[in-house]
Each structure stands twice: as C-alpha cells, then as structure tokens.
C-alpha positions as MATLAB code, in Angstrom:
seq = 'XXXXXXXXXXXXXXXXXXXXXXXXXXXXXXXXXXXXXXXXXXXXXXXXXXXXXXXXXXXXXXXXXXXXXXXXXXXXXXXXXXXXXXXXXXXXXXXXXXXXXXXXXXXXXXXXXXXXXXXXXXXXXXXXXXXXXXXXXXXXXXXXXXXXXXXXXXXXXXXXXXXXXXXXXXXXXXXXXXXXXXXXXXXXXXXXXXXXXXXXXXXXXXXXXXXXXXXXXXXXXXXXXXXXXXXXXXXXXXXXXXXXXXXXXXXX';
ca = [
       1.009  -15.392   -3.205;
       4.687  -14.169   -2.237;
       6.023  -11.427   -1.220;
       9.528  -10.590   -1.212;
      11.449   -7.317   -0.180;
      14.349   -7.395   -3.288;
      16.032   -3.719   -2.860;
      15.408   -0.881   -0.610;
      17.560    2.219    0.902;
      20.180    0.999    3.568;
      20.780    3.255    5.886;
      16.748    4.384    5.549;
      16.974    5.976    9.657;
      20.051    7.969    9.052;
      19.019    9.430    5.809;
      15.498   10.373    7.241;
      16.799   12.258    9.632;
      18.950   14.259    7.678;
      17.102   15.246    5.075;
      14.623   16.609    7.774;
      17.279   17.791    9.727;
      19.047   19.974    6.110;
      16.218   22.326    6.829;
      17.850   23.699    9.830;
      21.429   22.430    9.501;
      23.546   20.818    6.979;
      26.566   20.115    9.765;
      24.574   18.155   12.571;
      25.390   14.477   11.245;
      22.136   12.329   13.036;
      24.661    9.359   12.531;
      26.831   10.629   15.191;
      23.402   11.124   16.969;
      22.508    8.871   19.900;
      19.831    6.363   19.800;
      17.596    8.618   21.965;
      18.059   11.676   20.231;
      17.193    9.949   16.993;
      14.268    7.987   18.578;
      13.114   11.943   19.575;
      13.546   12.900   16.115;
      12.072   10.155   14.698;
       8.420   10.848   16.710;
       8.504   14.122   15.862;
       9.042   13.236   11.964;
       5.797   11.623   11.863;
       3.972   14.487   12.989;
       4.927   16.801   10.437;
       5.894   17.549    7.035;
       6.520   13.768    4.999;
       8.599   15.158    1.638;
      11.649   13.810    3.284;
      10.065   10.324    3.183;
      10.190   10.329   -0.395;
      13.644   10.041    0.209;
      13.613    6.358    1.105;
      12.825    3.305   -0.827;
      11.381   -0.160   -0.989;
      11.314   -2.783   -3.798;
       8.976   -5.784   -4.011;
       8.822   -8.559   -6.052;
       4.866   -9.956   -5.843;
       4.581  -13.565   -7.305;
       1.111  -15.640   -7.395;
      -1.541  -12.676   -7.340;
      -3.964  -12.129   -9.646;
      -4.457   -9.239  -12.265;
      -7.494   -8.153  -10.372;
      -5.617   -7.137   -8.100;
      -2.461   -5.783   -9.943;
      -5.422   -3.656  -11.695;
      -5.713   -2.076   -8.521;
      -1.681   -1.833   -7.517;
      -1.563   -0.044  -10.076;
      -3.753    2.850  -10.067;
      -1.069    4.552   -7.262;
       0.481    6.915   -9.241;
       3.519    7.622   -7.008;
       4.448    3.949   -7.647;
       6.878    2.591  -10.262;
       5.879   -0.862  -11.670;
       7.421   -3.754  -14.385;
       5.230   -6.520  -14.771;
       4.613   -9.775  -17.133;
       4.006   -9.163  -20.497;
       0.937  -11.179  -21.323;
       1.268   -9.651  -24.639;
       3.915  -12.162  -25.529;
       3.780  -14.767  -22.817;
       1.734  -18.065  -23.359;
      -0.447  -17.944  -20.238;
      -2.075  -21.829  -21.204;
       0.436  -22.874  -17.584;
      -0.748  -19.779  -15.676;
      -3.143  -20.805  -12.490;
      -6.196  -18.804  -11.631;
      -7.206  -18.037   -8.527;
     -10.143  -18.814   -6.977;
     -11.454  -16.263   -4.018;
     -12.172  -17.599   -1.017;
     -15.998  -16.627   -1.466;
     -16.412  -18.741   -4.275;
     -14.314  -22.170   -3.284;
     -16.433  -22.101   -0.067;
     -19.582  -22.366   -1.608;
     -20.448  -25.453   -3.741;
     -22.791  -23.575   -6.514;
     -20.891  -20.654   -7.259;
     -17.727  -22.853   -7.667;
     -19.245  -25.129  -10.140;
     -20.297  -22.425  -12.022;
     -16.924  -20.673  -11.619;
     -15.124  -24.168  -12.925;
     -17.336  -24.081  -15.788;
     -16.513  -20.410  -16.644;
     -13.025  -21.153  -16.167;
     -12.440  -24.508  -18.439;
     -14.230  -22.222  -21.030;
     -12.639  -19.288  -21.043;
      -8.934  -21.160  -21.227;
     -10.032  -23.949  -23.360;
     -11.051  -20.774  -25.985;
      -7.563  -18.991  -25.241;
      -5.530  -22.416  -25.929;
      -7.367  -23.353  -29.009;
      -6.618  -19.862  -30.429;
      -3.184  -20.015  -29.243;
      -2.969  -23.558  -30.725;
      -4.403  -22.022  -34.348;
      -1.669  -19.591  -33.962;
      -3.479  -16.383  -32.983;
      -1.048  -13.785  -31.641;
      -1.054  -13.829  -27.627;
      -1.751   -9.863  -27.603;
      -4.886  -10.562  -29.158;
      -6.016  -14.050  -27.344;
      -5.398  -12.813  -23.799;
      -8.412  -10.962  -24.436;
     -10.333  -14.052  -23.252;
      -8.539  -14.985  -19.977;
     -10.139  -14.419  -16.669;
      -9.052  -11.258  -14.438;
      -8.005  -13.680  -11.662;
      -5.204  -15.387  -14.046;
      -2.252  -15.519  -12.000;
       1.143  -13.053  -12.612;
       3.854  -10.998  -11.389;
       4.968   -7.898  -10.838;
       7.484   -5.994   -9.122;
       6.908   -2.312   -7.438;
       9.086    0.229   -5.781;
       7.363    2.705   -3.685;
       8.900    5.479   -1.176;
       7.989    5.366    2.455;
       5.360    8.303    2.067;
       3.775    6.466   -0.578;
       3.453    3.093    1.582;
       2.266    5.431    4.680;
      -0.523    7.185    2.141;
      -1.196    3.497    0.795;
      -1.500    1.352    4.229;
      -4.348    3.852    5.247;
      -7.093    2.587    2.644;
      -5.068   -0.682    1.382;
      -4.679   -2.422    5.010;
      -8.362   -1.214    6.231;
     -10.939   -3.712    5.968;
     -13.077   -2.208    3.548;
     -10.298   -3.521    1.011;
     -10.730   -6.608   -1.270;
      -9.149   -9.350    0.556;
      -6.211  -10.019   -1.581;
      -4.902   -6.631   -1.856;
      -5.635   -6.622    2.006;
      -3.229  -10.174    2.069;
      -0.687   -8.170   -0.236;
      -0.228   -5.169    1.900;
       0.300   -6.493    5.250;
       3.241   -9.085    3.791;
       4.764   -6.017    2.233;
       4.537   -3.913    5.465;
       5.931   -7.168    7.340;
       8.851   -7.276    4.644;
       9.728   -3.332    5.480;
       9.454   -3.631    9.192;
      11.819   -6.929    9.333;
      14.391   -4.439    7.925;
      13.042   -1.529    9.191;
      11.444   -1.962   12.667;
      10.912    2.160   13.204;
       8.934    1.872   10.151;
       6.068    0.336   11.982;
       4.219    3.200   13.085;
       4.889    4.973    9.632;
       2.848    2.037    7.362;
      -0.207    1.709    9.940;
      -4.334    1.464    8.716;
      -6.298    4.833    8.815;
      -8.235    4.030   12.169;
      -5.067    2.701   13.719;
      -3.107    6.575   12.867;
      -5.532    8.889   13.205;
      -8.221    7.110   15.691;
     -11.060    7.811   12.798;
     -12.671    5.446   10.610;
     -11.774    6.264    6.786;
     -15.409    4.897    5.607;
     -17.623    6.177    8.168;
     -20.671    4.579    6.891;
     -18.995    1.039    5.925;
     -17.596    1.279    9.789;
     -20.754    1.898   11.281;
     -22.426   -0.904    9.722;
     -20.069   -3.453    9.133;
     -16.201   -3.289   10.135;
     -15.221   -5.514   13.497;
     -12.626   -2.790   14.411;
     -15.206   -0.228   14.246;
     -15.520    1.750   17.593;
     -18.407    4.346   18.704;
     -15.598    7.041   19.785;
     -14.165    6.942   15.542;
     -16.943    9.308   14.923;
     -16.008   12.436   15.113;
     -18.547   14.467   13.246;
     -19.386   16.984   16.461;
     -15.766   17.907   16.784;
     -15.657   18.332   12.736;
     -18.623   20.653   12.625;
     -17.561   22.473   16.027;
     -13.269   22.934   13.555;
     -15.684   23.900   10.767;
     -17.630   26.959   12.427;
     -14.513   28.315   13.906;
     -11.882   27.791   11.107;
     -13.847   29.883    8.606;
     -14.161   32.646   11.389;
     -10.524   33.121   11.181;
      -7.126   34.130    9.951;
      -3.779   32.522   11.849;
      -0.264   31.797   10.736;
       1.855   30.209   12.290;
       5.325   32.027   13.090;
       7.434   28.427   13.300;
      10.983   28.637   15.196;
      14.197   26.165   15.408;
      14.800   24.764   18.599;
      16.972   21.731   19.649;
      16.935   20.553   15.814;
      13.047   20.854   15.409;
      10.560   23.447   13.986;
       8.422   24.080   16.664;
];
C-alpha cells in the first residue's frame, strides 16, 4: 500500500481564516495577522461552523490497496475519485492481497490459495480465449490489487477520520486513513486536531456497544447516556436563540 499526497491548496491557513473571517470583514487580511492571533483564530474555527473548510483541498494518489476497500472509499459522497479501469485493463499481473487474518492461520490460507489460483486461472483462460475484460473481471477476487486517486476538502477528511480512523474499521481502510492524515499534517501541521478519531474529538465512543465490549481505547467515562437523557428532558422543554455578536474578529 502507498500513499502519496500529489496536490493540495497552498496557502490552506491563510485561506481558512479568511473565508471565516469574510463573514465579518472583507479588509482584515489574516496574512498580515500574527502567528498568535491566527493560532486564536484557528481554535476557535474548530469549534464552530466548518463550510469554510470546504474551501481547502487535498489530493491522494493510493497505490497497492484492494477493491474491497476502494468499495468502501467510495461510498463518501463529498469525495471526487478516478480510478483503474478494469474494464479494459488485463488484471492477469495484478497481486491480491491477502488479510492479515487469513496469512496467519494455516487452514484458512490454504483454502484462500486454492480459491485464489481458481478464480485467476478462470479469468486468464477467458482472457486467453479472447473474452472482453469488462465481462471476465467478473471472476476476480474483491481483494485484487488497484489504484485510485481521491481529492477530498478538509471538512470531508474531519467528517471521514471520525468513523474511518476508529477501530471498529476494517483494518486496511484503518492503514489507509492514518497515512493520508500523516501526508496532510507533514504539510499541514495545524491540521492535526482537524482529522482526529471520534473518541479522540468529542471524548465519546461512536459505537457505544462495539466500545463497551471490545475496543482497547474504550474508557468507562465515553458513556454519556445520563447526561444525554438529562439534554433530552430539558431541550424539548424549551425555546432559545441565540442573539450571536462580532467581537475581536469572532462571533461570539
């Protein structure tokens, strides 16, 4: 598996800021801003609204993973994807992956060998008979090896890292993430806190049940459920909005 970091937006801090900071101000330039005043912005950014992190974007090229997994990739909307064609390209060279679960135990590999020598023995002999590729990748295994590049925005990888990083997660999508949030941090080092797991962020366990029962990061203070069902009694007892005012750059 590789993961490489191809394109993303330059000045990503800088243009943050600003389009948080057009709400109040279009002349207050946060690059003539000082490095604590933006570091002020900055933590108050990711405690409120997140359209302006649509505004900034990351490209990755993903080499060596298999299409179970792009399956997955691929079911976030908000993403933008271009990916090999198995529809035209002879996959007889392409590797398959093996998951960890199955090359560490002797039984389930031999039977996952035999599978496998069938399964692409079948696809070359059609491709050798000349059936079209669309119709002989039909046969291939879901953990056939490919590529595919992505581009998501930093709300996007912030929404993603909460489920996709957690441990709950199939471990190659799991493997995926964190080399993509290591690629955007290497560039981006404020980005950190923005692409963090859910129990990391919000100090709550995303899969209660799973947690309880199985997750190593798990802790007894994640549940919440009192303080849910104490919000829940009093929210639907009342009416408030809130009456939001500019101050030193900020809605407060």
């Amino acid at each position: 598996m590789k993961v490489e970091l191809i394109n993303y937006t330059q000045d990503a801090l800088t243009l943050l800021l600003r389009s948080k900071n057009t709400r109040l101000s279009y002349k207050d330039d946060p690059a003539t801003w000082s490095d604590e005043r933006r570091q002020e912005h900055l933590e108050y950014m990711r405690d409120t609204i997140k359209s302006s992190w649509e505004m900034v974007d990351y490209v990755f090229q993903i080499e060596g993973v298999t299409r179970a997994f792009t399956h997955q990739l691929v079911r976030t909307r908000t993403g933008s994807y271009a990916q090999q064609a198995m529809r035209v390209v002879d996959a007889r060279r392409q590797p398959v992956e093996r998951p960890p679960s199955i090359a560490d135990n002797d039984l389930w590999l031999r039977i996952w060998e035999a599978g496998e020598a069938t399964a692409l023995g079948a696809y070359a002999d059609l491709m050798d008979h000349g059936a079209p590729a669309q119709d002989a990748r039909g046969i291939l295994p879901t953990h056939i090896t490919t590529s595919i590049m992505a581009k998501f925005n930093l709300r996007t990888l912030h929404e993603m890292a909460k489920l996709r990083l957690c441990t709950r997660t199939q471990g190659e999508y799991q493997d995926v993430f964190r080399a993509m949030r290591a690629a955007v941090v290497e560039v981006h080092p404020w980005a950190e806190e923005f692409i963090e797991v859910h129990c990391v962020a919000t100090g709550t366990c995303a899969f209660p049940r799973y947690g309880k029962t199985e997750c190593p990061v798990y802790l007894p203070e994640m549940d919440n459920t009192a303080v849910r069902e104490r919000a829940k009694e009093i929210f639907w007892k009342v009416r408030h909005e809130a009456a939001p005012v500019a101050k030193d750059g900020r809605a407060m």
